[in-house]
N, C-alpha and C positions, 0 to 999 in steps of 0.2 A: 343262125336261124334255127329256130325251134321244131320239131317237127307235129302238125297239126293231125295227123292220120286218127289219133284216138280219140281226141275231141268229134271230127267231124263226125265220126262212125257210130259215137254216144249220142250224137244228136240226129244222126236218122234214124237209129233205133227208136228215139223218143216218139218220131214221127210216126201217124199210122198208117198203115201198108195203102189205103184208098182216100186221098186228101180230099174226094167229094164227099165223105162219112163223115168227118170233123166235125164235129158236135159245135163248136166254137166258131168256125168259120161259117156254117149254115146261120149259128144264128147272128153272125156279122151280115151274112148277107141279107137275112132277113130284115133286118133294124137299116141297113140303108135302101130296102126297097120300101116299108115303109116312111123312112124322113123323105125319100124323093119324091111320094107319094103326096105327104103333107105340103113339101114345098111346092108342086102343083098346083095344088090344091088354094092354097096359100097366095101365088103370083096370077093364079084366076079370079080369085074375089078381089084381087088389087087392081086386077084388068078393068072389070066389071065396074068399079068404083071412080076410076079414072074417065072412062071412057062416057060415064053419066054426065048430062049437060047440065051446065051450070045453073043456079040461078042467079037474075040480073037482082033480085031483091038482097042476095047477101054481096053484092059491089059497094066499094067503100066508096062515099060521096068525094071523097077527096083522092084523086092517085097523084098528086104533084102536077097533073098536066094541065087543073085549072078547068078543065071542060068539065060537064054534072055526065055522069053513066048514059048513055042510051045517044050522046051525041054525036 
């Protein structure tokens, strides 16, 4: 077994002293508080679309069950 002591130590040195400062991670967080935002946004207008009533004028005259719409 190797000993890993000087790797790990290069790699917190790389880290910087305040991980809330991270130029990189702020703007990781930024970009998924905007996609969360769009997908809101996004599964609202699908709401909205869904939940609109039908018209019986676009019912297809034939569904297989032989009966005409409105019967």
């Amino acid at each position: 077994m190797t000993d890993d002591k000087p790797d790990r130590e290069a790699q917190r040195a790389r880290l910087p002293k305040n991980p809330d400062r991270n130029p990189a991670r702020e703007r990781l967080k930024q970009a998924l508080r905007e996609n969360l935002k769009r997908r809101k946004s996004q599964a609202r207008r699908r709401g909205d679309a869904a939940g609109a009533p039908s018209n019986r004028d676009d019912l297809s005259p034939h569904d297989g069950s032989g009966k005409k719409p409105g019967e």
